[in-house]
N, C-alpha and C positions, 0 to 999 in steps of 0.2 A: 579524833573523829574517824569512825571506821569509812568505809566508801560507800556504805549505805546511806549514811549522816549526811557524808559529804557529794553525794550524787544528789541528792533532795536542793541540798543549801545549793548548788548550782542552778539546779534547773530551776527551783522558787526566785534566785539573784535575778535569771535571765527574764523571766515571767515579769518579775519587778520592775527592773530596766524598760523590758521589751513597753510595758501599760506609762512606765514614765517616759517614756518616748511619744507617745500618740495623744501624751497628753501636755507634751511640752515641746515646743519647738528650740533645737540646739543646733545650730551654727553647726555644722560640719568639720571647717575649717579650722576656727579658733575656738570653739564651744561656747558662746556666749549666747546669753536669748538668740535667737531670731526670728523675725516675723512669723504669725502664724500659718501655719501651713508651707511655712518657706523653710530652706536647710542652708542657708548664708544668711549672717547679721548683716544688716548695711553696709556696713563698715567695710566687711568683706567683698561685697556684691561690689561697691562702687570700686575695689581695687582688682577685678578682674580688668586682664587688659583688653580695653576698650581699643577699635579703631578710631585714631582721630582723624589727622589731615592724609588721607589717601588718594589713590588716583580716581576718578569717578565711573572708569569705566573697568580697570582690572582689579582697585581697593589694593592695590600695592603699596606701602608709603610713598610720600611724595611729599615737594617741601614749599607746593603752592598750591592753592583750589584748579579744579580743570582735570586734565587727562596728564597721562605724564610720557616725556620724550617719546617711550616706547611704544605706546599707544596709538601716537600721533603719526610713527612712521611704521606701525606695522600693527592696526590693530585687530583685536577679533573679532569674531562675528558677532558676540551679543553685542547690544548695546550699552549698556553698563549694568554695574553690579552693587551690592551693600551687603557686606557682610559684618557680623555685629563687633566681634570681636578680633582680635589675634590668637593664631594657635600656640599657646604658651601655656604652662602651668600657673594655676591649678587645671586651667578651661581642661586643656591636651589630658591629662591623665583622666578626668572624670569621660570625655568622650572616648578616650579608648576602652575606660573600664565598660561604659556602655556595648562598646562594638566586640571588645573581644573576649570579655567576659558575661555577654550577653546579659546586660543588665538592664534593663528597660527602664530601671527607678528615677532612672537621668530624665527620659524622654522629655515629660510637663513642664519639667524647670528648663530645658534646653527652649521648647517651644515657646513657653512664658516669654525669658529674655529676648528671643526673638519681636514678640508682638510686641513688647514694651518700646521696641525701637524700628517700627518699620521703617520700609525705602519713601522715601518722600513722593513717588511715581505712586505709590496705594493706590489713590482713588481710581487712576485712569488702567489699574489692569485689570484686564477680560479672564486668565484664567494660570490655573498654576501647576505647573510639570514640573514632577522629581524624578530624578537621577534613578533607575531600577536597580534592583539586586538581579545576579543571575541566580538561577533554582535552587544550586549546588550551595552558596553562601546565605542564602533565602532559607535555605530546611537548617542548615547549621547553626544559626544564630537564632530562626524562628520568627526575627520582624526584621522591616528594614528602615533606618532610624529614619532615613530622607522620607520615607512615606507616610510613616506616622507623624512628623515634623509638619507634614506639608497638611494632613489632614486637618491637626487643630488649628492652624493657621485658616488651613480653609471654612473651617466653621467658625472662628474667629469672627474673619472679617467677612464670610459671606461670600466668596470666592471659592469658584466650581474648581475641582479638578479636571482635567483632560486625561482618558487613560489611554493607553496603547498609542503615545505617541514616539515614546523610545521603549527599544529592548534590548538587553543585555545577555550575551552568551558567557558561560565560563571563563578563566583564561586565573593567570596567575594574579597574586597579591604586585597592586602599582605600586605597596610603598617602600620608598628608595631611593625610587626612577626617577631620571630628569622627564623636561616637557614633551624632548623629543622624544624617550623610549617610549614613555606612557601614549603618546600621538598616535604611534607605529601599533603599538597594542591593541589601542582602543579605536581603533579603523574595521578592526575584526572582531569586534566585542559589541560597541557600542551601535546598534541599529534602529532605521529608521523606522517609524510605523507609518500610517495613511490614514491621518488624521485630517480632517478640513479645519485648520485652524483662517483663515482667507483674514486678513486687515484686523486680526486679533493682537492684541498687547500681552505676552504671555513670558511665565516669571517663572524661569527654574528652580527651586528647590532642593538643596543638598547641607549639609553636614560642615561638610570644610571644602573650603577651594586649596589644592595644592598650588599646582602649576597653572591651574585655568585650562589644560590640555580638555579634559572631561566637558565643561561647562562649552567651550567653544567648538567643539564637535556637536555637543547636545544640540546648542543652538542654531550650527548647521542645519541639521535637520529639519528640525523646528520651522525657519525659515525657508527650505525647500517645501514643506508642508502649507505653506501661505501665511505664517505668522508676518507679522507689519511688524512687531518690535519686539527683542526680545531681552531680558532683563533676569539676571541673577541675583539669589537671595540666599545665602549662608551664614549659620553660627559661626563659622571662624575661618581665616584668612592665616595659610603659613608663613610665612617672610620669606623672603627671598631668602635663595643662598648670597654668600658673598662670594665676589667675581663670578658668578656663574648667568651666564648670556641667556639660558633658557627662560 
């Protein structure tokens, strides 16, 4: 087969694939059917790792219903949080490919699994604030997951967003860093706006909670703005380190 043959046989193979892809749904993972329009079989889905028994207000493991020790004696400003998942593989690679490969193909099935499992608080909140991108990582990747995330959610369910209620300036990549570096950093990064949120129920939206550093500053604010309660909502939740106090 000269390269002429075989340039054609390629690009008709990909053409063939690419029209039996749109016209069949395959599991990503294991390649088996999957639901229409879906890119994980059941099978699949139901073994991403799900959060089960965690704490109610930081979604840390925890080995009873309630808040857990840390919480109780030092907790943060949101009021609690629900994040769907753990940050583990597969969930961890497909949202980095999202973020650092700037793939947006992620987005709808990141937001989907989200709505299929809201915070049980749904009904009673007023409105929903995501985590900003600064400019610099905003032009480089082009979207920012937390706000596309938060938009189908908000057309979802019917819940407004609030804009200009945080802004974020430049500064280096947080991941790494414990609670405290990331704290120290995002003191000079993460800023307030002048928002009237006054006796409002209002739901952060972000991506992953690492250390909760990010989320519990957000909500600082948040609550110096007038919010009444403030409430986080994440695809995925990292684990603690082990022995580490942050």
């Amino acid at each position: 087969m000269d390269w002429s043959t075989r340039s054609r046989f390629i690009a008709n193979s990909w053409l063939f694939f690419n029209q039996a892809l749109k016209q069949t749904s395959i599991c990503i993972y294991c390649l088996a059917s999957a639901p229409e329009e879906g890119i994980i079989c059941n099978e699949c889905r139901d073994s991403l790792p799900k959060q089960e028994l965690c704490c109610a207000q930081c979604s840390e493991p925890t080995t009873q219903p309630g808040r857990c020790g840390k919480c109780q004696q030092h907790p943060p400003t949101y009021h609690y949080s629900h994040c769907n998942f753990h940050y583990q593989a597969p969930l961890s690679d497909w949202i980095r490919n999202c973020k650092d490969k700037r793939n947006g193909f992620w987005l709808k099935y990141f937001a989907r699994w989200m709505i299929d499992n809201p915070p049980n608080s749904l009904d009673s909140i007023d409105a929903l604030v995501y985590i900003p991108s600064d400019r610099w990582r905003l032009a480089r990747r082009s979207f920012n997951v937390s706000e596309l995330i938060a938009r189908k959610l908000s057309r979802e369910f019917d819940i407004p967003i609030i804009e200009g209620c945080l802004h974020k300036k430049y500064g280096k990549d947080q991941r790494g860093l414990s609670a405290q570096q990331r704290r120290t950093q995002l003191k000079s990064r993460l800023l307030a706006g002048s928002q009237n949120l006054t006796n409002k129920h209002v739901v952060i939206i972000d991506d992953v909670m690492t250390t909760g550093a990010t989320a519990d500053l957000a909500a600082t604010h948040l609550l110096h703005q007038g919010a009444r309660l403030v409430g986080v909502w994440c695809l995925a939740r990292t684990l603690p380190r082990i022995n580490n106090s942050d």
